[in-house]
TIPA-289103 format. One line per 5 residues: number of its first residue (from 1); for each residue x, y, z of C-alpha. Coordinates in nm, 4 decimals, padded with zeros to 6 digits, always signed. Example, Ala and Ser with C-alpha at 12.3 -4.5 7.8 and 13.67 -1.06 7.14 Angstrom:
1 = +01.2300 -00.4500 +00.7800; +01.3670 -00.1060 +00.7140
END
This chain:
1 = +00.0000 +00.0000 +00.0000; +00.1627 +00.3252 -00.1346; +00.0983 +00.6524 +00.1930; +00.1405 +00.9927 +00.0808; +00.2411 +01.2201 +00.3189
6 = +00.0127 +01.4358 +00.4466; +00.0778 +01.8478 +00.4306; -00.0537 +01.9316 +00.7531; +00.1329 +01.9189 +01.0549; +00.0140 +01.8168 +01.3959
11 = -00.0599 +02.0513 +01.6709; +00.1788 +01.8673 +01.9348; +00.4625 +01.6410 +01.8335; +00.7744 +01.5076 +02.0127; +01.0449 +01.3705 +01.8706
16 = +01.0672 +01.0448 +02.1129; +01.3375 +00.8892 +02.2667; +01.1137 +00.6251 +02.4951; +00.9005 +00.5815 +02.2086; +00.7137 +00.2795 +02.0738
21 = +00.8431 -00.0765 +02.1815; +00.8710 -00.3543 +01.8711; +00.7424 -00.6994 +01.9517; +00.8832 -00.9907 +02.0495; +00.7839 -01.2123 +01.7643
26 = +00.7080 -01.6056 +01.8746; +00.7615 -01.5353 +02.2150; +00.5074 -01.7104 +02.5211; +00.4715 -01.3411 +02.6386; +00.4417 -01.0702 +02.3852
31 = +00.5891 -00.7103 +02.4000; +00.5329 -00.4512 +02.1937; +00.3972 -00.3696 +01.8229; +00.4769 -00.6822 +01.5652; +00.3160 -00.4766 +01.2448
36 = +00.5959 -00.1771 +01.2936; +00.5108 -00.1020 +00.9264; +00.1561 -00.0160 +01.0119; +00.2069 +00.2039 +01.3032; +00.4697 +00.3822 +01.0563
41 = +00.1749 +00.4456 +00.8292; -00.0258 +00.5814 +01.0636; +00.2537 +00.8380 +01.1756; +00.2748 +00.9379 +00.7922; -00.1101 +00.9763 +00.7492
46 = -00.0854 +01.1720 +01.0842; +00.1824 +01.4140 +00.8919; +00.4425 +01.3101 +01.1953; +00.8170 +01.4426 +01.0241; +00.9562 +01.1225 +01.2919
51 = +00.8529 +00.8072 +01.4621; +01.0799 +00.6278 +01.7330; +01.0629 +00.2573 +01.7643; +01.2483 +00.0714 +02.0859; +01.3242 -00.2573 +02.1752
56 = +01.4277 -00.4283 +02.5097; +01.7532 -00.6192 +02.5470; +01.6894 -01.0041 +02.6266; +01.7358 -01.0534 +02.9585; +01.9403 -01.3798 +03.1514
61 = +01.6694 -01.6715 +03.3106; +01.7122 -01.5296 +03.6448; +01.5301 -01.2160 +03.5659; +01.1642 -01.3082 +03.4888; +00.8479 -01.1387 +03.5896
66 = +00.5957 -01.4187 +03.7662; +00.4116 -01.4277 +03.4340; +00.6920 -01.5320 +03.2322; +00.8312 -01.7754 +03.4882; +00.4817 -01.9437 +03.4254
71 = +00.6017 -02.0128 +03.0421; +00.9678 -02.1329 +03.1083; +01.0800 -01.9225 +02.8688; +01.4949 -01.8463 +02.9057; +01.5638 -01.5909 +02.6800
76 = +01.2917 -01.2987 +02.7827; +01.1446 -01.1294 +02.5471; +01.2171 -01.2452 +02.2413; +01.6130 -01.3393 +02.1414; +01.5395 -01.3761 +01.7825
81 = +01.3482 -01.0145 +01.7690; +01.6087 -00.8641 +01.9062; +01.8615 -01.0185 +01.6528; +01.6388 -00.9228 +01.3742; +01.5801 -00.5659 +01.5090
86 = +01.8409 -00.3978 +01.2976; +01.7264 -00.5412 +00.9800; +01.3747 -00.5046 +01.0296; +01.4134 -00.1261 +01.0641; +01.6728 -00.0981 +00.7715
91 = +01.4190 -00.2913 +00.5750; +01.1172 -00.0244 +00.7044; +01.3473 +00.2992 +00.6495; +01.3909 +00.1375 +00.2711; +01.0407 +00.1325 +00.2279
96 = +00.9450 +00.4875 +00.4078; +01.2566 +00.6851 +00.4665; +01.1555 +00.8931 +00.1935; +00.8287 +00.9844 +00.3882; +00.9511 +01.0314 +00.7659
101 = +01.2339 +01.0073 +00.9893; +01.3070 +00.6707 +01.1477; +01.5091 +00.6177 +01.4613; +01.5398 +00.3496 +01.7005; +01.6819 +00.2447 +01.9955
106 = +01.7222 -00.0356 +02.2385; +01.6219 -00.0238 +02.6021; +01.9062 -00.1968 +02.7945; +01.8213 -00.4102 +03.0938; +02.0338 -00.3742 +03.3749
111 = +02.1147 -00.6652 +03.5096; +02.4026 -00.6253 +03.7798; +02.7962 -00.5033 +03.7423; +02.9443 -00.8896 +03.6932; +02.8129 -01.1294 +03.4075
116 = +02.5239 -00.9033 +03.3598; +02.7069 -00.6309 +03.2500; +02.9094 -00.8342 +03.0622; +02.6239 -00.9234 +02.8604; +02.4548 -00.6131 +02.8586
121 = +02.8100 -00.5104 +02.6677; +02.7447 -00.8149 +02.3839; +02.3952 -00.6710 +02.3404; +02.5225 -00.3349 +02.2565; +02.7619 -00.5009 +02.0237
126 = +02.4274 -00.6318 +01.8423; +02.2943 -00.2855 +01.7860; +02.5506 -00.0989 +01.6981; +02.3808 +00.1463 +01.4970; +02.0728 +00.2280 +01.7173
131 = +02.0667 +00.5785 +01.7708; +02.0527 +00.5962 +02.1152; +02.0406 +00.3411 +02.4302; +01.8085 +00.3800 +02.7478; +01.9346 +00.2219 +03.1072
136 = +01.6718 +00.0647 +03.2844; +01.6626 -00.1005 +03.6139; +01.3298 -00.3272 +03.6141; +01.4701 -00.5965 +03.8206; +01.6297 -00.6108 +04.1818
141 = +01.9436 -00.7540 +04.2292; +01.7009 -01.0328 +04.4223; +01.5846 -01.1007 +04.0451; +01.1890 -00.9721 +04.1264; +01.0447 -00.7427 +03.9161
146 = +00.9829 -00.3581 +04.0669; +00.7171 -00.3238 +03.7554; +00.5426 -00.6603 +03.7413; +00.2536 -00.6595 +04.0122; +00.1245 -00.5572 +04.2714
151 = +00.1941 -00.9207 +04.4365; +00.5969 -00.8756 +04.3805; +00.6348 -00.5343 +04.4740; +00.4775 -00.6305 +04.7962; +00.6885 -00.9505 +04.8293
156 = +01.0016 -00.7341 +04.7665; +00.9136 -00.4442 +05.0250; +00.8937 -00.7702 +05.2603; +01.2233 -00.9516 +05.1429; +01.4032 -00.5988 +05.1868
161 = +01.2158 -00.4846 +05.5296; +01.0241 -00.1702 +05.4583; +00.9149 +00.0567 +05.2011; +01.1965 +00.2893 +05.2598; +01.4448 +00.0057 +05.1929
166 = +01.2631 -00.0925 +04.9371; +01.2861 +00.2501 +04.7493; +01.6531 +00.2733 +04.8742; +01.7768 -00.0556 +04.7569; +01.6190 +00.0640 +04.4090
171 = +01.7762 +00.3981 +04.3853; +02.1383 +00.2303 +04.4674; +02.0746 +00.0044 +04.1704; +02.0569 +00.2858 +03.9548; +02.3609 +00.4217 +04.0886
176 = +02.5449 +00.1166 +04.0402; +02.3922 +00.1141 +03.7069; +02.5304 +00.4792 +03.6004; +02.8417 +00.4071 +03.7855; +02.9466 +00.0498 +03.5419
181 = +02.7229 +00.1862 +03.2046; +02.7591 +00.5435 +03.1531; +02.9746 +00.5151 +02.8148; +02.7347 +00.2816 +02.7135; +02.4082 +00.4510 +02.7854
186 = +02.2422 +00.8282 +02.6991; +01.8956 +00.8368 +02.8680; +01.7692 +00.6942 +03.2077; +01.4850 +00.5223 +03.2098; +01.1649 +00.6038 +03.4167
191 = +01.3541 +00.6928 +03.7210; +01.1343 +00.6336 +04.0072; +00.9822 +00.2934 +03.8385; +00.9166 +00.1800 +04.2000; +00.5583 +00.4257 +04.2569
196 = +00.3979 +00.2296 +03.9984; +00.3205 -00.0246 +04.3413; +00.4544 +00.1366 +04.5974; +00.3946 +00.5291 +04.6497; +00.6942 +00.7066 +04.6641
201 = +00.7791 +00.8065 +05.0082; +00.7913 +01.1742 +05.1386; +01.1345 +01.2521 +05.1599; +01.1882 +01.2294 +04.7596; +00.9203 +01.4534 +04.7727
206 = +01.1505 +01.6975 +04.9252; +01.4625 +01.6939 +04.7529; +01.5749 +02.0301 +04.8212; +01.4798 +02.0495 +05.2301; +01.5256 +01.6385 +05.3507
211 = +01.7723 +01.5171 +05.5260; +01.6707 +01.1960 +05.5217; +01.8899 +00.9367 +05.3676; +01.6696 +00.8472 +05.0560; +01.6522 +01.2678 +04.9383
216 = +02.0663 +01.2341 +04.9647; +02.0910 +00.9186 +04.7647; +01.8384 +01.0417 +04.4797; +02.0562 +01.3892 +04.5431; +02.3880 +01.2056 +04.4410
221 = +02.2109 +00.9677 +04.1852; +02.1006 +01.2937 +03.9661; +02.4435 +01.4755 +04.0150; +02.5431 +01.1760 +03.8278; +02.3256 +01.2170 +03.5859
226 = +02.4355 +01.6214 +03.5805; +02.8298 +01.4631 +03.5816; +02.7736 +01.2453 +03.2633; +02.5067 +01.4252 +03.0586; +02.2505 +01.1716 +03.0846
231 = +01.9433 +01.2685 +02.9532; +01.6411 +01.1913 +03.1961; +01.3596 +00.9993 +03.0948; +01.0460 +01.1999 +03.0751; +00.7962 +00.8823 +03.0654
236 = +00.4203 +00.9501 +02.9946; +00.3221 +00.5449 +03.0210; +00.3219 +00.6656 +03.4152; -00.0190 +00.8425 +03.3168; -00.1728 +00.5062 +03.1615
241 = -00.0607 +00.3249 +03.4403; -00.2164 +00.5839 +03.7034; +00.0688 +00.6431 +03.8774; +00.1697 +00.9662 +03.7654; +00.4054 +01.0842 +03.4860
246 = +00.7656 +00.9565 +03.5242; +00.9537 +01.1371 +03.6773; +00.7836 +01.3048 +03.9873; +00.7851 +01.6560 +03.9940; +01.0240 +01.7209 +04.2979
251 = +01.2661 +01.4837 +04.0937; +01.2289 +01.6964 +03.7619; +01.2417 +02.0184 +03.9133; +01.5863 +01.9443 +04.0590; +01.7258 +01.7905 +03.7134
256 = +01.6797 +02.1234 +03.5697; +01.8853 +02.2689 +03.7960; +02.1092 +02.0467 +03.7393; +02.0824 +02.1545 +03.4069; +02.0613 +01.7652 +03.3293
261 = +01.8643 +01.7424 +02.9705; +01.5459 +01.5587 +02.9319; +01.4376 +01.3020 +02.6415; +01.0528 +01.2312 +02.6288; +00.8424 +00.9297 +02.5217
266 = +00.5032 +00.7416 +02.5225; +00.6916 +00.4755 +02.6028; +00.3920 +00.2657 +02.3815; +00.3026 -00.0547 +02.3605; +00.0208 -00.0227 +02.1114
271 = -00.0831 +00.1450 +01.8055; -00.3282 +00.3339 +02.0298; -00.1156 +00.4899 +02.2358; +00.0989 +00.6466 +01.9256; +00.1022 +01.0050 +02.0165
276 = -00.1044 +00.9747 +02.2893; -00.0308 +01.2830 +02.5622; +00.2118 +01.4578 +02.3446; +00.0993 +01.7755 +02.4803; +00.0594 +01.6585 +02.8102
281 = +00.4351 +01.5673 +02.8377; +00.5457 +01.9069 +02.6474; +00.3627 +02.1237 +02.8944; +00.4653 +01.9224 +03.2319; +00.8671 +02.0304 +03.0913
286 = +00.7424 +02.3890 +03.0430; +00.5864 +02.3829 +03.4068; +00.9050 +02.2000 +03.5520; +01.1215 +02.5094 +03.3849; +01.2447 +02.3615 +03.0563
291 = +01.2624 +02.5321 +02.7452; +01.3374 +02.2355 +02.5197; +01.4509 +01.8262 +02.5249; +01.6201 +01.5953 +02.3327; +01.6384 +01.3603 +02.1424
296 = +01.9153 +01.1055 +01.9371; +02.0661 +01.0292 +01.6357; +02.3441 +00.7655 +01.6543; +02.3859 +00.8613 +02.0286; +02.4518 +01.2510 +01.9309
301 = +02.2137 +01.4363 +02.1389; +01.9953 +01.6310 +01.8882; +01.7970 +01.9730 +02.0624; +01.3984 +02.0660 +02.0414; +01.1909 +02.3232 +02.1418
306 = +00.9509 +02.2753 +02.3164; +00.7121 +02.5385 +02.1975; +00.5970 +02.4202 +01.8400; +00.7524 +02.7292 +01.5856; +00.8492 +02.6757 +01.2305
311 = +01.1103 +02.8902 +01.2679; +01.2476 +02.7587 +01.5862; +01.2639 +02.4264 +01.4515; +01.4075 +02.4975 +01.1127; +01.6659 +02.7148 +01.3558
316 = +01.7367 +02.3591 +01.5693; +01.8047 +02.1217 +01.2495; +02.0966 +02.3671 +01.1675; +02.2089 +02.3599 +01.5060; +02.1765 +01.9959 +01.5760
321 = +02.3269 +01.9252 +01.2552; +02.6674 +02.1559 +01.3853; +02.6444 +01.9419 +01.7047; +02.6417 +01.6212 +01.5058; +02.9931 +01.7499 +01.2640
326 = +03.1300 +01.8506 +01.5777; +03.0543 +01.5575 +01.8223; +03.1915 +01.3343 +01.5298; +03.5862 +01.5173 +01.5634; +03.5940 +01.3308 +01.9255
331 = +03.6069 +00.9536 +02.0276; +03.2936 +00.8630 +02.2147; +03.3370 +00.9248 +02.5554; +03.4386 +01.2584 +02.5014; +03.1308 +01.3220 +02.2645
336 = +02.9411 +01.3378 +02.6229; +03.0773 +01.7250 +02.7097; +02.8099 +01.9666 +02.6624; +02.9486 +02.2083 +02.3689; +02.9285 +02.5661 +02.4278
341 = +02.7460 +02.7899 +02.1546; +02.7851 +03.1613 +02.0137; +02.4775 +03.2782 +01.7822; +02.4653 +03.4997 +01.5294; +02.1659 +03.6799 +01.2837
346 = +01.8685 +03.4893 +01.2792; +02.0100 +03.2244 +01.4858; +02.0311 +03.4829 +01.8045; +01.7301 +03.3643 +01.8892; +01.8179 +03.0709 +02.0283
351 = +02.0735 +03.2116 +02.3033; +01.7382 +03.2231 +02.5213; +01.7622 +02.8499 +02.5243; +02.0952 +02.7697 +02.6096; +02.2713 +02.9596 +02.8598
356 = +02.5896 +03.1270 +02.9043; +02.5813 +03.1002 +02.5093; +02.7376 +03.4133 +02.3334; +02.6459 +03.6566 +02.0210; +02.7934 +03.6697 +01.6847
361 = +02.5996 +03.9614 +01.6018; +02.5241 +04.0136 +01.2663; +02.6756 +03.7405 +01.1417; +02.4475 +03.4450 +01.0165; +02.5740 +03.1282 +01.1862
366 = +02.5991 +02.9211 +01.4820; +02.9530 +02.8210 +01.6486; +03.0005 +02.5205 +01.8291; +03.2777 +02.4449 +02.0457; +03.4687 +02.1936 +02.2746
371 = +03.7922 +02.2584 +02.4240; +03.9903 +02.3718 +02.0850; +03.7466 +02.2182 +01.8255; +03.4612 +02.4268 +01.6802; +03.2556 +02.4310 +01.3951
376 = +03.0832 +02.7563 +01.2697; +02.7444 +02.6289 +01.0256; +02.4988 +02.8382 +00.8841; +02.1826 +02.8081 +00.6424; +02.2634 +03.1201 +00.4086
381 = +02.4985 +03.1051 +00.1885; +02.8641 +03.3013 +00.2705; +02.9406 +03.5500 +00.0484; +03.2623 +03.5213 -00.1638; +03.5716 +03.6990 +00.0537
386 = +03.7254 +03.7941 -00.2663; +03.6207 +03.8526 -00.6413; +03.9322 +03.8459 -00.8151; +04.2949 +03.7104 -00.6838; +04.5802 +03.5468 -00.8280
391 = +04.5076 +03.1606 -00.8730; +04.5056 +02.8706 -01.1154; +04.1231 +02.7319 -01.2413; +04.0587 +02.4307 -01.3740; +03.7737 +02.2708 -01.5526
396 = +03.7696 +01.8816 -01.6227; +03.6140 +01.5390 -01.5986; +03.4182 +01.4576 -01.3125; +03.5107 +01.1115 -01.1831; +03.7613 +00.9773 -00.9357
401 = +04.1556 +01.0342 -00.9847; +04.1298 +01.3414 -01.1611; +04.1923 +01.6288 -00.8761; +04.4969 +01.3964 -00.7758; +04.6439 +01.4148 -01.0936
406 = +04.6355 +01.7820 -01.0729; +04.7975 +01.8013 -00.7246; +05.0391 +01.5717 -00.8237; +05.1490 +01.7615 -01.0643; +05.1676 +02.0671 -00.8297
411 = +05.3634 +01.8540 -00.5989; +05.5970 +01.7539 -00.8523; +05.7091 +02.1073 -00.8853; +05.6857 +02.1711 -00.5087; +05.4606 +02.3781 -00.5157
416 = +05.2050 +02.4084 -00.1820; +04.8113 +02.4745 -00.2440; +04.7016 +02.7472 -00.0083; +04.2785 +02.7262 -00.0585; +04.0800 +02.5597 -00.2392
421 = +03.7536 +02.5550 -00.4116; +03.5752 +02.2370 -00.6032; +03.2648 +02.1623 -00.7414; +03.0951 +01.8697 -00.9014; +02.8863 +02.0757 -01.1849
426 = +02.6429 +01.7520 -01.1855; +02.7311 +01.7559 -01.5683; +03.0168 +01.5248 -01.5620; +03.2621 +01.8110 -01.5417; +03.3991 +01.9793 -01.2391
431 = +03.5499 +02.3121 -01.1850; +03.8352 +02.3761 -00.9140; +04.0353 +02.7040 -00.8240; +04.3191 +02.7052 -00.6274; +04.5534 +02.9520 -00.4779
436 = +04.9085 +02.8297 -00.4368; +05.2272 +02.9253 -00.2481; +05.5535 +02.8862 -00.5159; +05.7518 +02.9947 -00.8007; +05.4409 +03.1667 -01.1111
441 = +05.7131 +03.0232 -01.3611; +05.7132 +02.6671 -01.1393; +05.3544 +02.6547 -01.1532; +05.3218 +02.7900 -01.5330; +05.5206 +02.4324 -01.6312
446 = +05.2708 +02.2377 -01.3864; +05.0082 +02.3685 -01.5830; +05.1417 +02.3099 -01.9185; +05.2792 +01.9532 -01.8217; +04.9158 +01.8754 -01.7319
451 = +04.8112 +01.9820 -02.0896; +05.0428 +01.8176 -02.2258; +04.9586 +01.4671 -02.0228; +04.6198 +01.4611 -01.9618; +04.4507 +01.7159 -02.2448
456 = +04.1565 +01.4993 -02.2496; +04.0701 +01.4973 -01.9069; +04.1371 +01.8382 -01.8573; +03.9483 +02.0687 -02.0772; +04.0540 +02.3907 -01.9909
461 = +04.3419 +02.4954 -01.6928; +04.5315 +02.7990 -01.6425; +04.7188 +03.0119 -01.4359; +04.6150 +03.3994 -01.3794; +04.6625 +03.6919 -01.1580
466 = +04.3084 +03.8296 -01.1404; +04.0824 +03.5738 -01.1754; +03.6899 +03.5356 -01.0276; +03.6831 +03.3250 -00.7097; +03.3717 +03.0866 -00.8089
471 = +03.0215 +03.0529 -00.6098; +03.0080 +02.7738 -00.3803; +02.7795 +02.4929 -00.5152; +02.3894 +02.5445 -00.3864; +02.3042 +02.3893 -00.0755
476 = +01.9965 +02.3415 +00.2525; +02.3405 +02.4275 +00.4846; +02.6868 +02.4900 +00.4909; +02.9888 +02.4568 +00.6971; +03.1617 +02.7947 +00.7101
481 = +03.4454 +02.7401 +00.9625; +03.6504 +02.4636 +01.1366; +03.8724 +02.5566 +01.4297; +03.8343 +02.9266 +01.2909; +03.9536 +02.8520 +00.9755
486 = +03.7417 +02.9989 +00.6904; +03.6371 +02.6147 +00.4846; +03.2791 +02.7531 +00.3176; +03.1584 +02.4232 +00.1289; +02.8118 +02.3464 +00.1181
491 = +02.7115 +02.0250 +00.3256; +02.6576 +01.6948 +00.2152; +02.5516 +01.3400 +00.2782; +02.9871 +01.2106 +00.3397; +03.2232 +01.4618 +00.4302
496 = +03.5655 +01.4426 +00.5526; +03.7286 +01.7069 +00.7650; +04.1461 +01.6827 +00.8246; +04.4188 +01.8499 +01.0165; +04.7409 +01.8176 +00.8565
501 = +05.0886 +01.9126 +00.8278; +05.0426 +02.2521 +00.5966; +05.3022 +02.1099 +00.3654; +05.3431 +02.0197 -00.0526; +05.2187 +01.6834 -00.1253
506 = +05.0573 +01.6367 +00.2411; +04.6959 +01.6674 +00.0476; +04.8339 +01.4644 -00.2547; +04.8503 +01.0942 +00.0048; +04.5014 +01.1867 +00.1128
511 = +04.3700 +01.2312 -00.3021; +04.5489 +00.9092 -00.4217; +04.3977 +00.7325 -00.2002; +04.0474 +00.8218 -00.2613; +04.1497 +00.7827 -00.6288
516 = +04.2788 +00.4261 -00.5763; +03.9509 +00.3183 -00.4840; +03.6869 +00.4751 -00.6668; +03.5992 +00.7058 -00.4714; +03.5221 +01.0783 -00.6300
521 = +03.6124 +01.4211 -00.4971; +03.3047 +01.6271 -00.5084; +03.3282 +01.9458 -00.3336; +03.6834 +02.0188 -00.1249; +03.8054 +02.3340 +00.0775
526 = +04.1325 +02.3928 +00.2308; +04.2366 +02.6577 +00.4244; +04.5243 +02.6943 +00.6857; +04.6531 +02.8515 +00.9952; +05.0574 +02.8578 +01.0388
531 = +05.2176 +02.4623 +00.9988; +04.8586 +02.3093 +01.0004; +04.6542 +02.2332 +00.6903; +04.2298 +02.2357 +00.7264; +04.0743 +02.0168 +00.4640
536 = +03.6894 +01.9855 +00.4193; +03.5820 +01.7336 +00.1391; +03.2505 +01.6213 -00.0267; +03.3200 +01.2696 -00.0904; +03.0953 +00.9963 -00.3413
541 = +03.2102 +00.6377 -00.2638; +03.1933 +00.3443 -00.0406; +03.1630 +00.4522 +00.3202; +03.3140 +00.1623 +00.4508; +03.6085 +00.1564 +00.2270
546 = +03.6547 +00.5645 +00.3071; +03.6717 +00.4851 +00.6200; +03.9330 +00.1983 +00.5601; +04.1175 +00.4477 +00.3849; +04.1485 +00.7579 +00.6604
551 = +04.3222 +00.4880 +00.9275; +04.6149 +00.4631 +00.6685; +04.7383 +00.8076 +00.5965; +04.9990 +00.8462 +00.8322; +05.1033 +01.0794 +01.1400
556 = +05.1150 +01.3853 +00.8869; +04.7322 +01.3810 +00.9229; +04.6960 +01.5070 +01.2958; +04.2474 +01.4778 +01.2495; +04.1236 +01.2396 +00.9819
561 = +03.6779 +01.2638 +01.0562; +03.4430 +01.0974 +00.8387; +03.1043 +01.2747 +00.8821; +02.8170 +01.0520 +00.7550; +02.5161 +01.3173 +00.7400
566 = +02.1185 +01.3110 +00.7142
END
């Protein structure tokens, strides 16, 4: 059955995080939505732009709710779902991607700090390219469920000796949890699980005044949270289950000033509940003090308002997609430190959502920055910094090889490219101009040994002293800066960024490479600051192989970052 999408937009949405759980396939006890490609229709009909599906982890024998016990299942909830997980949504984003955004996630079970976290690491291995990962604690460490019934909740509060026991034994779990899975993990799950059965006793009701030694655990367990930049859980299945939304208030209002960031979800379990209390979840964050939430994209935090605007939201995909080019320059672990922002033209806006963030005046862009990376984007774009300077343009074939025969050449004659600017014409030809550091004479023979050599790839080349810069190529968004180095290229799908010794040749390893494999040189600026080289490349070609290809250049390349875009 063919959907189109519908114009209109809904009047709340959320991008999920703790959105709709897939089945479990054959399993005794079922879990979730089998039919994911109906519920996906009904998002498109609905005009939703996104729709989050969510699986939980399998879970060892040990940790069964009473129910499942009952069926002697081992593997809970459906081993061979989880397996076929990835596929299944590759499979569905083949069929609808061109309609809406699909993410999806895994909810991982916690299941202890010894063999269970050993196998909660070999389920992350199995979804590797979920974009993000929630930590939940369902179980005790006594293997009873805190979310099963009222029967095991009560036979837990017994076991442990009290209500306040029980609640504290919980919250240390979490703890423990945070403490042995941060790296692997981005939201926590429904935080105070526990009230679904047992109400949740007084002094977490009183974060900021009690004493008592509940109010200082939860205290410590949401510095964590602040410590890591683990989003928390806004859960609205708390209001189906009559229990409240998850979190409580008193918990929520001290996350924000914590300034720890908040993901939302239905947390659904049926095509019913799609959507259902959008708005209610958007206006308890408002009431709680937050301006906007989050949610993922291959475990990069991505930013929302809150308050449905065109404009703001057209405003966050150019910031979220900074975050995202940014994030990718650093290893995982340090992709976790919260980036600090500087806004500029229309984009100024948005300093009343982030704090401490600074202005770029008139200036149409958004920096991002960590430590002594940054990357300055920007929807408009840049105007050309020069009309007419002293360079060498080229016009030739499209197709891989051809720019490294070029800076061969170049090379050969020792001659250093300063700047750069390629396009693909989407005609089979391309055009580049570069401005180069060397001898006019030196680079006068480059230029005429390339005629000579390769006339038919190169149709027309030569070297001047006033010729027009070219236009960037057309693009939704470009990058305008890296590190403060002026790189305008307009963004696409693969892009490589490097840092490199500022040297002749240094570029030429990185081209013959990409040549030797097929893979084409679309768009490319360089730029440079002192001994270091700034490269920023459109690339066409085998991601896999690209990124094959970066581990090999050598220690002239100090940054070698594949960006794989949206």
């Amino acid at each position: 059955m063919q959907v189109e999408k519908k114009i209109s937009s809904p009047d709340a949405f959320l991008w999920e995080t703790h959105g709709i759980h897939v089945g479990t396939g054959n399993d005794h006890v079922k879990h979730g939505i089998d039919d994911i490609e109906i519920i996906t229709q009904e998002a498109i009909n609905r005009g939703y732009p996104n729709i989050t599906f969510i699986i939980h982890t399998p879970r060892m024998t040990r940790f069964r709710y009473d129910a499942e016990k009952r069926t002697d299942i081992k593997f809970i909830r459906g081993h061979n779902a989880y397996l076929d997980y990835p596929s299944k949504i590759a499979n569905l984003k083949n069929k609808f991607g061109h309609l809406i955004n699909i993410k999806y996630g895994i909810e991982l079970e916690w299941l202890g700090p010894d063999l269970g976290l050993l196998w909660n690491r070999s389920k992350i291995f199995q979804a590797q390219d979920a974009d993000f990962v929630i930590g939940s604690v369902h179980f005790s460490r006594e293997g009873i469920a805190y979310d099963g019934s009222l029967e095991e909740a009560q036979r837990l509060v017994e076991i442990r000796g009290g209500v306040e026991q029980y609640w504290g034994a919980y919250i240390e779990e979490v703890i423990e949890m945070i403490d042995s899975s941060w790296d692997m993990i981005q939201v926590i799950g429904h935080i105070d699980l526990p009230k679904l059965y047992v109400p949740i006793p007084k002094p977490l009701l009183e974060l900021d005044t009690s004493k008592h030694f509940l109010a200082r655990r939860m205290r410590v367990l949401l510095e964590m949270l602040s410590e890591y930049n683990l989003a928390l859980d806004i859960n609205l299945a708390g209001i189906r289950k009559k229990c409240g939304i998850y979190p409580d208030t008193s918990i929520l209002t001290r996350a924000k000033e914590l300034n720890i960031p908040i993901a939302i979800g239905t947390d659904a379990h049926s095509l019913k509940d799609l959507g259902k209390d959008y708005q209610v979840g958007i206006d308890y964050a408002l009431e709680n003090g937050y301006k906007h939430y989050v949610s993922f994209s291959k475990c990069i935090p991505e930013k929302h308002s809150l308050r449905l605007s065109e404009e703001k939201t057209e405003q966050y995909q150019v910031l979220n997609l900074g975050i995202e080019m940014l994030n990718r320059r650093f290893e995982s672990s340090k992709q976790r430190r919260i980036p600090k922002f500087s806004f500029g033209g229309a984009f100024l806006a948005l300093m009343d959502d982030h704090q401490n963030s600074t202005s770029l005046g008139e200036y149409e862009a958004i920096r991002i920055r960590k430590g002594t990376k940054s990357i300055t984007i920007s929807h408009q774009k840049p105007d050309k910094p020069f009309e007419r300077v002293k360079g060498l343009f080229s016009h030739h074939q499209d197709k891989p090889g051809v720019l490294s025969i070029l800076f061969n050449t170049l090379a050969s004659e020792e001659i250093n490219v300063d700047t750069a600017y390629l396009n693909s014409n989407d005609d089979g030809t391309a055009t580049a101009f570069l401005t180069l550091s060397g001898n006019d004479e030196q680079i006068r023979n480059a230029v005429e040994f390339v005629k000579g050599t390769s006339g038919d790839t190169f149709f027309d080349i030569y070297f001047g002293d006033h010729l027009e810069v070219p236009d960037l190529k057309d693009g939704d968004n470009y990058l305008l800066e890296v590190d403060g180095v002026d790189l305008p290229i307009a963004i696409s799908s693969q892009m490589l960024v490097t840092v490199h010794n500022n040297v002749s040749g240094v570029l030429l390893i990185l081209l013959s490479a990409m040549a030797s494999q097929n893979i084409n040189i679309i768009d490319l600026q360089l730029g440079h600051r002192g001994n270091k080289g700034y490269a920023a490349l459109g690339v066409d070609g085998n991601p896999r192989v690209v990124r094959e290809l970066l581990s090999q250049l050598g220690d002239q390349f100090h940054e070698t970052t594949q960006l794989l875009l949206k």
